[in-house]
C-alpha positions as CSV (number, residue, x, y, z in Angstrom):
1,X,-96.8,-14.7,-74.5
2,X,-96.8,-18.3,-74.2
3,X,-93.7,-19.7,-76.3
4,X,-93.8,-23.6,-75.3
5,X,-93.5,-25.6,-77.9
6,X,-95.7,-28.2,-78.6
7,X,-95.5,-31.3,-80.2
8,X,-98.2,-31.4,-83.4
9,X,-100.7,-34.0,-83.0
10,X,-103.6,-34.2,-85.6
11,X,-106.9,-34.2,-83.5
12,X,-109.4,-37.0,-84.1
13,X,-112.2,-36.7,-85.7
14,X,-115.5,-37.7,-83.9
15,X,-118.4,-37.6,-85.6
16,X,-121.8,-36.8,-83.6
17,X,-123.8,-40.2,-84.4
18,X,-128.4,-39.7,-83.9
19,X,-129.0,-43.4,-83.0
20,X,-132.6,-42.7,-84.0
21,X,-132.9,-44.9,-87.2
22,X,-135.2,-48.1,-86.0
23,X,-138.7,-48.5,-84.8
24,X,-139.8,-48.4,-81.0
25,X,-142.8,-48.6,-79.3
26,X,-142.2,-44.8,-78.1
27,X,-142.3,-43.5,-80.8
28,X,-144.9,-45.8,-82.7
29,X,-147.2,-44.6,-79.5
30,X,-146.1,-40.6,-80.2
31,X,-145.6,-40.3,-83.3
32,X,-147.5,-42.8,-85.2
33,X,-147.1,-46.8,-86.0
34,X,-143.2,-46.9,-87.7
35,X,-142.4,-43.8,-87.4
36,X,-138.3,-43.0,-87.5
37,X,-136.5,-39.8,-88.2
38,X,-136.5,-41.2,-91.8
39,X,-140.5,-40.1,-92.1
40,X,-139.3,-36.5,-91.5
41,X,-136.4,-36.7,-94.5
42,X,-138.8,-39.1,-97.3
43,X,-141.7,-35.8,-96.9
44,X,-139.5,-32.7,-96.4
45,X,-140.4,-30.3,-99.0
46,X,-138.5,-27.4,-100.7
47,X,-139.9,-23.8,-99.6
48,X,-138.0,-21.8,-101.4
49,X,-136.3,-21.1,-105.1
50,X,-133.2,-23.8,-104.9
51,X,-134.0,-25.2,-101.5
52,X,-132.7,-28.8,-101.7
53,X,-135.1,-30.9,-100.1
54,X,-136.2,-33.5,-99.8
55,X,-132.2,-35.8,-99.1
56,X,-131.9,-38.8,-100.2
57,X,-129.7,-41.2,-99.4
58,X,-126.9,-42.4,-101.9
59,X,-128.8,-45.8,-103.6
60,X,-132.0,-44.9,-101.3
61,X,-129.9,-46.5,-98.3
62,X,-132.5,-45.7,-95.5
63,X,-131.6,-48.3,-92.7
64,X,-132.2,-50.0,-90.1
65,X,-129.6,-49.2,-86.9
66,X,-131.3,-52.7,-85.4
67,X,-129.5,-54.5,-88.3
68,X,-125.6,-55.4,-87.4
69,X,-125.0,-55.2,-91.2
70,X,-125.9,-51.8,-91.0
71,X,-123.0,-50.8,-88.2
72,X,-121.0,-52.2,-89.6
73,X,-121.0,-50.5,-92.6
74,X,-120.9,-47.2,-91.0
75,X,-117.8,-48.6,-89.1
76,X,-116.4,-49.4,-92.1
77,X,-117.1,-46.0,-94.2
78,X,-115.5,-44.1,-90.7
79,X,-112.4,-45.9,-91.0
80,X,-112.2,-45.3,-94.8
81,X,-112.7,-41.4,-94.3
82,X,-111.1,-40.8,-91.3
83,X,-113.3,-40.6,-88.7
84,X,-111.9,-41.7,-85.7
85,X,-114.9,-42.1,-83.9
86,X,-118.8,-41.2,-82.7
87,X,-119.7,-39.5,-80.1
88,X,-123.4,-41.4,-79.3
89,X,-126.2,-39.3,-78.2
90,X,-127.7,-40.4,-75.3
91,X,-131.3,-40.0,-73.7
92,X,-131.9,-41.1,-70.2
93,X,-134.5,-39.5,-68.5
94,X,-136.1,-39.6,-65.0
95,X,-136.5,-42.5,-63.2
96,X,-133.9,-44.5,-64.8
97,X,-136.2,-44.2,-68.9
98,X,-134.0,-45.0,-71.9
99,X,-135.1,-43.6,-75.2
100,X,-132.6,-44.7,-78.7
101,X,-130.6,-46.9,-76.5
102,X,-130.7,-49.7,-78.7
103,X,-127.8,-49.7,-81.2
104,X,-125.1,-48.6,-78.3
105,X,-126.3,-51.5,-76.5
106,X,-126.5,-53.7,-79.7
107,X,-122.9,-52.2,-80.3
108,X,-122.1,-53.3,-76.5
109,X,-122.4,-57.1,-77.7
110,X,-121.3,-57.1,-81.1
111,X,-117.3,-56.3,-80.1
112,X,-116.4,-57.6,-83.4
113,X,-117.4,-54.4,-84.8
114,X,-114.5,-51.7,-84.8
115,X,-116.5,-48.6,-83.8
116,X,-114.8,-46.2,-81.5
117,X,-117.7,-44.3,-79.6
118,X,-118.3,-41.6,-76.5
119,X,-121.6,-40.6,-75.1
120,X,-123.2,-37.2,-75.3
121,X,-126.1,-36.9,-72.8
122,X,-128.5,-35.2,-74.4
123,X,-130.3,-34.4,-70.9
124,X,-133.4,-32.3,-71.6
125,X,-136.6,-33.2,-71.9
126,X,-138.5,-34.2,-74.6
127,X,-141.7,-32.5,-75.2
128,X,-144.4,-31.8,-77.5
129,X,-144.2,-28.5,-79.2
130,X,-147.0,-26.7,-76.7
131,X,-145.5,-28.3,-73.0
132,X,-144.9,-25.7,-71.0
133,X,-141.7,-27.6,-69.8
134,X,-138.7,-26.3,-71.7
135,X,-136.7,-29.1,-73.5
136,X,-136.0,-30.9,-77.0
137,X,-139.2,-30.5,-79.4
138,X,-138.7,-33.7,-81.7
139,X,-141.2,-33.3,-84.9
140,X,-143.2,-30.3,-85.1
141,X,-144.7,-31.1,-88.1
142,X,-145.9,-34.7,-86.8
143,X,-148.3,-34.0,-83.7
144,X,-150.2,-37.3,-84.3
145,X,-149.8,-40.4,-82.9
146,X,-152.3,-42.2,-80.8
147,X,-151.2,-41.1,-77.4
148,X,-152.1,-37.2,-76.6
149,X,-150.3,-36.2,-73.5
150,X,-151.9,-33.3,-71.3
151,X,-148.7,-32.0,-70.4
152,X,-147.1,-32.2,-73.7
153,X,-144.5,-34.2,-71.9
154,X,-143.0,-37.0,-73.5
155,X,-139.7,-38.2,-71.6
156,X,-139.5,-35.8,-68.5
157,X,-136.0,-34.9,-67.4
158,X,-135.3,-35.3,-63.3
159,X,-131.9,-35.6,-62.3
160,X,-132.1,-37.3,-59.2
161,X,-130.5,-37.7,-56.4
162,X,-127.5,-39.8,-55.2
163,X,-129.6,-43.4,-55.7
164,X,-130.0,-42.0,-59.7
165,X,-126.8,-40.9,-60.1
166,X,-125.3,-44.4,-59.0
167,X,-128.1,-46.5,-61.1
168,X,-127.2,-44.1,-64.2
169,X,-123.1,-44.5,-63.4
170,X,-123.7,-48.1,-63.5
171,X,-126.1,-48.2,-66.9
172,X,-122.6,-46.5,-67.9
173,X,-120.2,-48.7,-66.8
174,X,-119.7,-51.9,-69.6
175,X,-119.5,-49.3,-72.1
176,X,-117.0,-47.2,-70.1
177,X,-115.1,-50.1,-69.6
178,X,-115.0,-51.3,-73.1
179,X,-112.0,-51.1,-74.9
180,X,-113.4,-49.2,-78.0
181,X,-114.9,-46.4,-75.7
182,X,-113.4,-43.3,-76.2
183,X,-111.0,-41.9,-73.4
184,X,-108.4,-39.2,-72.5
185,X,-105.7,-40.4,-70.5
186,X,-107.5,-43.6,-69.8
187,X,-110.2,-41.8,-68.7
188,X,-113.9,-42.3,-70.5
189,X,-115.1,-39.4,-72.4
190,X,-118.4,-38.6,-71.3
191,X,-120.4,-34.9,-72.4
192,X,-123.0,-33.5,-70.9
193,X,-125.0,-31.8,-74.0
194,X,-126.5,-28.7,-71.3
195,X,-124.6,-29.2,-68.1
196,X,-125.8,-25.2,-66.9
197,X,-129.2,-26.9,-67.1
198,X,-128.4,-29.7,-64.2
199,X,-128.6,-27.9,-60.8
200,X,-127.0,-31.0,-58.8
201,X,-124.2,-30.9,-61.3
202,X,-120.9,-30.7,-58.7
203,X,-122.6,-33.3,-56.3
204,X,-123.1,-36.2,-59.5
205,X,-119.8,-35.2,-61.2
206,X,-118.5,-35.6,-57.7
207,X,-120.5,-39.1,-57.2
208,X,-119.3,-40.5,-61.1
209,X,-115.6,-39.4,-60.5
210,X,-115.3,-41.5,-57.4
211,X,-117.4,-44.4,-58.6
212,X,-115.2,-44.8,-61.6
213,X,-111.8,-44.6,-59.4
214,X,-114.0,-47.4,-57.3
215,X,-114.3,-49.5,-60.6
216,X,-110.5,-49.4,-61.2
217,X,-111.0,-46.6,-64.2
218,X,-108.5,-43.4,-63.7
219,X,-111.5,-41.3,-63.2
220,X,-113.8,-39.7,-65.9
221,X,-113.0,-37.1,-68.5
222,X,-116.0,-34.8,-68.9
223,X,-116.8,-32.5,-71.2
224,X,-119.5,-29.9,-71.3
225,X,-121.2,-28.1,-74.3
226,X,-123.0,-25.0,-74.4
227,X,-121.3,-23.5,-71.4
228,X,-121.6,-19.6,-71.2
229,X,-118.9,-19.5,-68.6
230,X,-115.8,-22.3,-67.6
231,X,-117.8,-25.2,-65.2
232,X,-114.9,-26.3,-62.3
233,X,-117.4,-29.1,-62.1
234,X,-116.1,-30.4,-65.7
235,X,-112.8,-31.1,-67.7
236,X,-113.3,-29.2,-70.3
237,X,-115.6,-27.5,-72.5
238,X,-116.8,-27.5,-76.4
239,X,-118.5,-24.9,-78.5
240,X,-121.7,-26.7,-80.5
241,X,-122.2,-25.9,-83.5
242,X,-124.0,-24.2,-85.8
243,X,-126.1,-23.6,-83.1
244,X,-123.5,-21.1,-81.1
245,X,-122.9,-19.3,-85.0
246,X,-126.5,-19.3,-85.7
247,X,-126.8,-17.2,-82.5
248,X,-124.3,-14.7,-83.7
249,X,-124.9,-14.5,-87.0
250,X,-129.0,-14.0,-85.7
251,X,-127.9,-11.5,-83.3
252,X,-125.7,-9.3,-85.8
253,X,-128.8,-9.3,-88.1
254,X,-126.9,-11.7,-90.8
255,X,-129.4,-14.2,-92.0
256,X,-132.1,-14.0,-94.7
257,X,-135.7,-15.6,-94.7
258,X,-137.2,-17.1,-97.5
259,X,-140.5,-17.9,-97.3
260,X,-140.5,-17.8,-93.4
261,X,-137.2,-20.3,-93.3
262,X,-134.9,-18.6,-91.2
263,X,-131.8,-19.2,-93.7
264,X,-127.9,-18.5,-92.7
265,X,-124.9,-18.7,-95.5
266,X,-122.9,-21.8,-94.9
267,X,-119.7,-19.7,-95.6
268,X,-120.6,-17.1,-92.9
269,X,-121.2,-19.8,-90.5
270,X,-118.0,-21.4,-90.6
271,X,-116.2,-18.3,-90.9
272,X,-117.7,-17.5,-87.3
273,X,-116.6,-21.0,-86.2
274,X,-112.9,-20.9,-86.6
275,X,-112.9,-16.9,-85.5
276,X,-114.5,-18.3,-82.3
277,X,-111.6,-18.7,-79.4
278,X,-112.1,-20.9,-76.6
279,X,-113.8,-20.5,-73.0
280,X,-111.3,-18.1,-71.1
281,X,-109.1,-19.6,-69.9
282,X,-110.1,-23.7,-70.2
283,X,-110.1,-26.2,-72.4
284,X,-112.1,-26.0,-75.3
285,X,-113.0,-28.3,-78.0
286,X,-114.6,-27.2,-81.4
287,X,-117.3,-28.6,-83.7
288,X,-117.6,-28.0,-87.7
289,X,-120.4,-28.6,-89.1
290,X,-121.5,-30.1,-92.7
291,X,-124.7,-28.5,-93.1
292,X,-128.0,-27.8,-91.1
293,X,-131.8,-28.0,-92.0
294,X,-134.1,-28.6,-89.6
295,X,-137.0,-28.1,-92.1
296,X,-137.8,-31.4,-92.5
297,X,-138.9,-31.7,-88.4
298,X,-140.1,-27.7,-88.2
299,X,-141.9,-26.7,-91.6
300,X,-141.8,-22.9,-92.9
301,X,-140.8,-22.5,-88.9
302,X,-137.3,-24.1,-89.7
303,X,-133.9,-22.6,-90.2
304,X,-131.1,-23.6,-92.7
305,X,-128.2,-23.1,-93.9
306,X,-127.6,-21.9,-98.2
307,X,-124.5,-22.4,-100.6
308,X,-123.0,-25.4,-98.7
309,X,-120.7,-27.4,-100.7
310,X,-117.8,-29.6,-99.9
311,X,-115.5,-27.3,-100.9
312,X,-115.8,-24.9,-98.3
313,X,-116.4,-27.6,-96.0
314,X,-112.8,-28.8,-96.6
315,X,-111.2,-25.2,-96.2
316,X,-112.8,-24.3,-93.1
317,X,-112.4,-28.0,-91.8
318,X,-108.7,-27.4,-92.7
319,X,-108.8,-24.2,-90.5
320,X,-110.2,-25.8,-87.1
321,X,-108.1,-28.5,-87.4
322,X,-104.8,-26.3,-88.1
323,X,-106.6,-24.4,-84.6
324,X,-107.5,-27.7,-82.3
325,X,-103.7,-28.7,-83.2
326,X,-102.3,-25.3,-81.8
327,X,-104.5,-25.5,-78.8
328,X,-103.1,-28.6,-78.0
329,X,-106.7,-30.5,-78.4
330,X,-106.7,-34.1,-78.9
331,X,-110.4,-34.2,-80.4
332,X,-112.2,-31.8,-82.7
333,X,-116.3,-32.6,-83.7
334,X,-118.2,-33.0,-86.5
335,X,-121.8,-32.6,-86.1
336,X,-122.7,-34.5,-87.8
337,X,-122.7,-38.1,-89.2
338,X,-126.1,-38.9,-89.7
339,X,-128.3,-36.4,-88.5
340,X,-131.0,-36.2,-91.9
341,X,-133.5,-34.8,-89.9
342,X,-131.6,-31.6,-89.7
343,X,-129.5,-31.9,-92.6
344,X,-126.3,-32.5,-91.2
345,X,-124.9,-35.5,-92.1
346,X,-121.2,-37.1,-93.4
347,X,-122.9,-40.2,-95.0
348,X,-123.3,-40.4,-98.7
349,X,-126.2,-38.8,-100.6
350,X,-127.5,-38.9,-104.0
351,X,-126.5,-35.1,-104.7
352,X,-123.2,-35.1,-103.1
353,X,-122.0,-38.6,-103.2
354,X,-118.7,-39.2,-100.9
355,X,-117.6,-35.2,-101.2
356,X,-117.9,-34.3,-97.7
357,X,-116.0,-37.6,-96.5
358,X,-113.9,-37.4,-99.4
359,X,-113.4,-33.8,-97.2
360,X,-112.5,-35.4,-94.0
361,X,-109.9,-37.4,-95.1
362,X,-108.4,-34.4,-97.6
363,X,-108.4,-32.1,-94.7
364,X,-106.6,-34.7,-92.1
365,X,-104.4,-35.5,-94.9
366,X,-103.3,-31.9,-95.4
367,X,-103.2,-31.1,-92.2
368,X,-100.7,-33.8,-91.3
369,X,-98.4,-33.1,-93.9
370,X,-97.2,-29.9,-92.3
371,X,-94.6,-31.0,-90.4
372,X,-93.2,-28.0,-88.2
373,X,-94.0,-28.0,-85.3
374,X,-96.9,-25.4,-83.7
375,X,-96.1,-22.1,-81.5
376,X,-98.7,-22.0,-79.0
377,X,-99.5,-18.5,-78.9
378,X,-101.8,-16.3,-76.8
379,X,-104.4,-15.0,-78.4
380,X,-105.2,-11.8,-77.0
381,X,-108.5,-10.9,-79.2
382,X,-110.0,-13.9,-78.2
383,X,-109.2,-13.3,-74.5
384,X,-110.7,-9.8,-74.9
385,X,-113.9,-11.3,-76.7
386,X,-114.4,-13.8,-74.4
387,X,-113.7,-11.3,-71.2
388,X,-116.3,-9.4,-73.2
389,X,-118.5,-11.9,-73.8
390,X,-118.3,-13.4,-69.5
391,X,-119.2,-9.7,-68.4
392,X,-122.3,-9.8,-70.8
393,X,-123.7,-12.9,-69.1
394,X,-122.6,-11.7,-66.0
395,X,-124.9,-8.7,-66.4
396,X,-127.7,-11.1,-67.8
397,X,-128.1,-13.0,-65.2
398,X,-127.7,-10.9,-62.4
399,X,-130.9,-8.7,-64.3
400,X,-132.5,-12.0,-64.4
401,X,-132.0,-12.6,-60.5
402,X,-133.0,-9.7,-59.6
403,X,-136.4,-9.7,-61.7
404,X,-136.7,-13.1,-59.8
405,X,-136.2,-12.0,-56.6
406,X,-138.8,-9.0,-56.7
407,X,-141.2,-11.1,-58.9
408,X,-141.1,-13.7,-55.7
409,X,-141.5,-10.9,-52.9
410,X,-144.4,-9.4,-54.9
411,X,-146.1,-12.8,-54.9
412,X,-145.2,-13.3,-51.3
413,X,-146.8,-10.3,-50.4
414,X,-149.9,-11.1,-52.3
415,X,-149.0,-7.6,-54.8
416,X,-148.3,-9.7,-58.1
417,X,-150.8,-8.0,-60.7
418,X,-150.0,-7.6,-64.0
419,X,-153.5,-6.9,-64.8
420,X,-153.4,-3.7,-62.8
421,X,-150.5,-2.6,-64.3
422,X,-151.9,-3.1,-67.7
423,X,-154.9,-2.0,-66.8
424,X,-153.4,1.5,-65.9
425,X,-152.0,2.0,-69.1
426,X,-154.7,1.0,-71.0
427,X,-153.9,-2.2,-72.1
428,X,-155.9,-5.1,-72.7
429,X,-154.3,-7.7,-75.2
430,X,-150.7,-8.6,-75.4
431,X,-147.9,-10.4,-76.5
432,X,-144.8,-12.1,-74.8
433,X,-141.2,-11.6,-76.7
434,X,-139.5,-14.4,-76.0
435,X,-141.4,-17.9,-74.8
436,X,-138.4,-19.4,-72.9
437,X,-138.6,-20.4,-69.2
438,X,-139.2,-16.4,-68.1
439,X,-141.7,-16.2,-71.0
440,X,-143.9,-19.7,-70.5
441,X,-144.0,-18.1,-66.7
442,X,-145.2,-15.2,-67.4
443,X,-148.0,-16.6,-70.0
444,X,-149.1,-18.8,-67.4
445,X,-149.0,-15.8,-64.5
446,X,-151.0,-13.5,-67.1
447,X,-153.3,-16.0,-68.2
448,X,-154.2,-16.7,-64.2
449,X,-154.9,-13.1,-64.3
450,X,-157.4,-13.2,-67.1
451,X,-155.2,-11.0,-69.3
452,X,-155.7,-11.8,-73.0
453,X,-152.1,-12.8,-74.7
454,X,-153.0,-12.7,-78.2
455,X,-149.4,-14.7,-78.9
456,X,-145.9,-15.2,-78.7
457,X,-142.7,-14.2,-80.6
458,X,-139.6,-16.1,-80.6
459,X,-136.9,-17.0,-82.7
460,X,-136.5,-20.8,-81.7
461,X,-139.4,-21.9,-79.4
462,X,-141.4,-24.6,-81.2
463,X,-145.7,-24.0,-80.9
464,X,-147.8,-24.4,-78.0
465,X,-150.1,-25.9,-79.8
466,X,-153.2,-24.6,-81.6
467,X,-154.5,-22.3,-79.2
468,X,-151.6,-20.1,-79.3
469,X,-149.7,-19.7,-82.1
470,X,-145.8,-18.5,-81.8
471,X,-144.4,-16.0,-84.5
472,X,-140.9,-15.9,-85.8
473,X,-139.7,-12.2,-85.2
474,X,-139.6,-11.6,-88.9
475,X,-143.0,-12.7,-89.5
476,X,-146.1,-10.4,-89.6
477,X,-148.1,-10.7,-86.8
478,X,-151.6,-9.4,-85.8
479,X,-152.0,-5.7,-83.5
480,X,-152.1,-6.2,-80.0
481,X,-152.1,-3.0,-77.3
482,X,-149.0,-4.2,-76.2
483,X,-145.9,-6.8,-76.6
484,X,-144.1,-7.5,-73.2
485,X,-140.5,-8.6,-74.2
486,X,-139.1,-11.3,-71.6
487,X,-135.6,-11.0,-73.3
488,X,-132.1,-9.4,-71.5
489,X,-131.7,-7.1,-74.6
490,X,-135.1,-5.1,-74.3
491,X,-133.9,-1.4,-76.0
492,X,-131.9,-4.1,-78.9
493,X,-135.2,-6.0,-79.8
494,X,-137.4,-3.4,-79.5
495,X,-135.5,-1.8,-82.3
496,X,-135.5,-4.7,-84.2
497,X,-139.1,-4.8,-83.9
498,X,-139.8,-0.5,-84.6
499,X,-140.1,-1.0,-88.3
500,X,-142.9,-3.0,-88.5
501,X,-145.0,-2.8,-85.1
502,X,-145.9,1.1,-83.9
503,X,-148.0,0.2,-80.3
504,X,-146.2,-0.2,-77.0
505,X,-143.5,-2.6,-76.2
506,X,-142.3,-3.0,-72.4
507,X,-139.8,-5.1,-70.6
508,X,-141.1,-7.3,-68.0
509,X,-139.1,-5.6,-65.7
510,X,-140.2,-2.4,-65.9
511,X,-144.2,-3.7,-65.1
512,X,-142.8,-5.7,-62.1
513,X,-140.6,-2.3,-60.8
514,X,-144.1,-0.4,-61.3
515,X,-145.6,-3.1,-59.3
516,X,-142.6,-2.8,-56.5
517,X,-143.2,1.1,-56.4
518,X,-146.8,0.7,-55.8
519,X,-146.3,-1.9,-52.8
């Protein structure tokens, strides 16, 4: 056990900052003429007995992030509460394409403004709800607009090659080299929202690193979120939240739905953040949250989170911070300050006021006052949850490549039919468990095939518009001969699924080893 002694060092607060807040011809062309985030929060709608919707901003205080007057309040208001910082999202897409890039490069010329801020690439795609293209699905409920794309494709991701990388390194650069950037060691801060996601990932990191040495800069400090397993490409990691808890909570079974809202206690949520340890062996940073509800962008197909209230906020917020200081981390995350769309915001409303600021600052302040110093300790639970956790994924994704690899040599060898296969057993109309990247494959595969796929079921995938309808597992949906489940966990969901569907559910795998045994 680990007995160094470490110096105590209150982490600072960064606060995940949505610079979506201003009109732009993107979104006017996608989404309708003035359309902001702040159409999805003024016509959210309660669905359910003490469902608080729609927010409202303290005095009705829905700005403009084009306005200096308006950053510089939110400066201000930081300060006040403790926030030491933001931590920007930011889109750039192929080819060089900005989206939201407005008020960190308005923020580049206004220096007088004392915002500390860091960039989170948020470097998926953005899509309508029925691309086929995996990636960020932006408003659900608003599929107007006067331009239609065919693909569904909005912003497509393409990470490039070396030409990219250095054209995006130098887009970077002023802010990097500003002196209200965020950095570690002198080095800029930088997170990559889904690094697992960028298959070049060593060969940019690589290209940045020695750019910024080039540019006089001690190198860059990168963090990466939503890792499964530590990246030797990166710095560090940091688990995102609620998203990582919602997970959990989903796959222990401990949510409720009301009214088809998938709905999560706030308590239970945060009670899973600070059990969470860090990536084995590598730095980790953690994320609190201050509420979620994405109902205002997804409808009844939304998930939230009940019984928040400042209060727990604060003793939980207490608890990571009391953890980030024994781990030695210098930052710990808020998500977030301003996202309304998704109900997680820091900035005064009109039912809470200042309480969860008020929060911050009560939780650094407490935090700060204990003066002993911290025994790093090792914490061998964690190590044996997260050893536990690295040889599930281990086992995932070797299934997954091996499912690839014969799905491939059956297609090389002109042998891929999943309508024989079906057809054997009788089957005529499906439905695919699980519409991620396996499952959009294998409705475009089937649909090649002529096989009728009634629908989809998935927890989290957004519609494919209204020619095929997803269902949230919970739901009630129609009889079909069969539902093909796309998912590592076949024998777990198809369980989950006994008490309310009777007919045949297969993995994909077993059709494609019947398919290999008949070659």
């Amino acid at each position: 056990m680990d007995r160094k002694m470490r110096e105590k060092t209150v982490p600072k607060v960064l606060a995940v900052y949505l610079p979506q807040f201003y009109e732009n011809e993107d979104n006017n062309r996608w989404w309708g003429k003035g359309f902001t985030d702040w159409k999805s929060v003024k016509t959210a709608e309660p669905y359910f007995t003490g469902h608080q919707q729609p927010k409202i901003p303290l005095h009705d205080n829905y700005y403009d992030l084009s306005q200096k007057r308006t950053m510089e309040r939110q400066a201000e208001l930081a300060r006040e509460y403790g926030i030491s910082g933001f931590s920007f999202y930011h889109y750039y897409f192929k080819d060089g394409k900005k989206e939201l890039e407005l008020p960190a490069e308005n923020l580049l010329k206004w220096t007088d403004i004392q915002m500390p801020f860091c960039f989170n690439w948020a470097s998926e795609s953005w899509i309508r709800s029925w691309s086929r293209i995996s990636g960020n699905v932006w408003a659900e409920r608003y599929e107007t607009g006067e331009e239609r794309l065919d693909s569904g494709v909005l912003a497509e991701q393409d990470y490039g090659t070396y030409a990219d990388w250095v054209r995006h390194f130098e887009y970077l650069l002023p802010f990097f080299k500003d002196n209200r950037y965020i950095k570690k060691d002198g080095k800029p801060v930088f997170i990559f929202y889904s690094p697992e996601d960028i298959a070049c990932l060593k060969e940019m990191t690589e290209c940045w690193r020695a750019l910024a040495v080039k540019e006089g800069l001690p190198g860059i400090y990168l963090i990466g979120a939503r890792l499964h397993v530590p990246s030797e490409f990166l710095d560090a990691g940091m688990i995102y939240e609620p998203r990582n808890s919602m997970n959990q909570l989903n796959e222990n079974g401990d949510l409720e739905v009301k009214n088809g809202v998938r709905c999560f206690h706030y308590q239970s949520i945060w009670e899973t953040i600070t059990q969470t340890g860090p990536l084995f062996e590598y730095r980790t940073y953690f994320c609190g949250v201050s509420g979620y509800d994405d109902t205002p962008r997804r409808g009844k197909s939304g998930e939230c989170l009940i019984n928040s209230s400042p209060a727990v906020f604060e003793k939980y917020l207490i608890r990571l911070l009391q953890k980030s200081i024994q781990l030695g981390n210098e930052f710990l995350f808020i998500n977030a300050w301003n996202e309304w769309g998704e109900g997680m915001y820091l900035e005064p409303d009109e039912r809470e006021k200042y309480e969860y600021l008020e929060a911050v600052r009560n939780a650094i302040d407490k935090v700060s006052g204990i003066h002993s110093p911290v025994m790093a300790e090792t914490h061998w639970d964690d190590l044996k949850k997260e050893r536990e956790g690295l040889y599930y994924n281990l086992k995932k994704f070797k299934g997954l490549f091996d499912l690839l690899d014969k799905w491939l040599f059956l297609e090389q060898e002109n042998k891929c039919s999943f309508l024989s296969v079906l057809a054997n057993r009788g089957i005529e109309t499906v439905a695919i468990y699980g519409m991620a990247s396996l499952g959009k494959h294998l409705l475009i595969q089937l649909k090649k095939e002529k096989v009728q796929v009634s629908f989809g079921i998935d927890r989290y995938v957004g519609q494919f518009g209204e020619d095929f309808k997803i269902y949230r597992p919970e739901e009630a949906f129609p009889e079909v001969d069969a539902i093909i489940i796309t998912a590592f966990d076949v024998e777990a969901i198809e369980a989950r699924l006994r008490h309310k569907y009777v007919g045949r559910i297969l993995g994909v795998g077993e059709l494609i080893d019947e398919m290999m045994r008949g070659q």
